[in-house]
Structures are given as C-alpha cells and as structure tokens.
N, C-alpha and C positions, 0 to 999 in steps of 0.2 A: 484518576487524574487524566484531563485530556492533552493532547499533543496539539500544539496550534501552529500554523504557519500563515502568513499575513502581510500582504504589500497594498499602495494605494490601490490595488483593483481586485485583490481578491483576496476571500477567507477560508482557509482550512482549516478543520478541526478532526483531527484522528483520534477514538473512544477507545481504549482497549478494554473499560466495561462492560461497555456493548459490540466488541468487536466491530463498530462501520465506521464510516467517514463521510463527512457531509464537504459541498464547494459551493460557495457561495459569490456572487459579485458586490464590490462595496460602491461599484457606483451607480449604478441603474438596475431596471424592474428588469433581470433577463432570468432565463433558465439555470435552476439549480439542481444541484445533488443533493438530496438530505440522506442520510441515515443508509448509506450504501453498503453490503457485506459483502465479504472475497465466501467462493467457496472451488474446489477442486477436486478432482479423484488423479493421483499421479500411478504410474506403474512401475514396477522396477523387477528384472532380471533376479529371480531365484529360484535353482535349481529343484527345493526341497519344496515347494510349492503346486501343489497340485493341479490346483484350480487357477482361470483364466493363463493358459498358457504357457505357464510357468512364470507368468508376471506377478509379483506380491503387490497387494493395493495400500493404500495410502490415501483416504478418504480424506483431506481435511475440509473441515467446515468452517473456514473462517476465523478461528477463536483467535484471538490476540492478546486473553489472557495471562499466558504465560511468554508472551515474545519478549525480545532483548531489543526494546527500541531505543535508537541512538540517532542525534542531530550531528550536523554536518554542514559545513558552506566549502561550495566551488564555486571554481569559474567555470563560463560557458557563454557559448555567444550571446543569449540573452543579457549579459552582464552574470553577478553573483547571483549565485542558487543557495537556496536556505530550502536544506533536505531534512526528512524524516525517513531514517529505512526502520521497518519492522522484520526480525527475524524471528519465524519459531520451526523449532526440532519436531520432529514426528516421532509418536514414540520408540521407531526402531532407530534411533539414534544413528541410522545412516542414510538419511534424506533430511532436507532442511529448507525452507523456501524462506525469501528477501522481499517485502513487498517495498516498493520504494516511491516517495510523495518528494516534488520538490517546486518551488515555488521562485519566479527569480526576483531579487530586493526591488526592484522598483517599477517593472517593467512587466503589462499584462503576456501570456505567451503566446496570445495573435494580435495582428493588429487589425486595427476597423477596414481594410482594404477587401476584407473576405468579402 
C-alpha cells in the first residue's frame, strides 16, 4: 500500500514495497522525483566492538519494509502540513531513524519569485 500526500501543486507517493518515494508537480512540465531510495551507514559508541574504532555500524539500506509509518497535520507558516513520518528500528534495537515527508494543504513550498 502506498502512502500518498497531495495539494493543488504537488504529488507525493511513499512505497514501502519498494522502499522510494517519487514528487511530482500537478501543474506544469517541471522537474521530477521518481522512484527515490534513502540509504545510510550510522555509527554508534560500543566498548566491545573491535573494529572501526570502537564504533558498532548500522548499515541501513533504505528498506521501509517493516517501518511504523503514521500521518499527521500541523501547523506551520505555510499554512497546515499534511505529514507522513516513517520510522524503522535497526536490528539492535538501540538506534532508530524518522524519515519525515510533509506537504502544506494548499500552498506550493516555494513561490514563483525564485
């Protein structure tokens, strides 16, 4: 099931099938995202660790698989935000990353001034 977020000017779709996320514009021919992946290496402080330093690695590649993804609306000067955060756990259960998408109701997030 995809995760969609959508105002008059622009289209989000988050896969957790396919772990990416595409951005699209709904009103004109411009530059898009399709089919983007997150990936990372994080380090973390462990004593019993031999290797790199004593930093234990945490390789993630993106998967969004098993993430706890949850919708959300705030405010923000844009007006209301209509959010998508993805959370997933690393297998040592003591590191976690937040990937977070948010879109505002009606309003694109630049304006034509650039």
């Amino acid at each position: 099931m995809s995760f969609i977020l959508s105002n008059p000017h622009l289209h989000f779709t988050l896969d957790p099938a396919t772990s990416s996320w595409s951005l699209y514009s709904q009103t004109s021919e411009t530059p898009s995202i399709d089919g983007a992946r997150f990936n990372g290496l994080f380090r973390f402080p462990d004593r019993n660790w031999p290797h790199l330093g004593g930093l234990q690695p945490w390789h993630w590649r993106g998967s969004l698989t098993d993430a706890d993804i949850s919708r959300r609306t705030q405010d923000s000067p844009h007006g209301p935000l209509n959010t998508l955060a993805a959370r997933v756990v690393s297998s040592m259960d003591s590191a976690a990353i937040t990937v977070e998408f948010a879109l505002p109701s009606d309003r694109p997030f630049c304006s034509s001034a650039f």
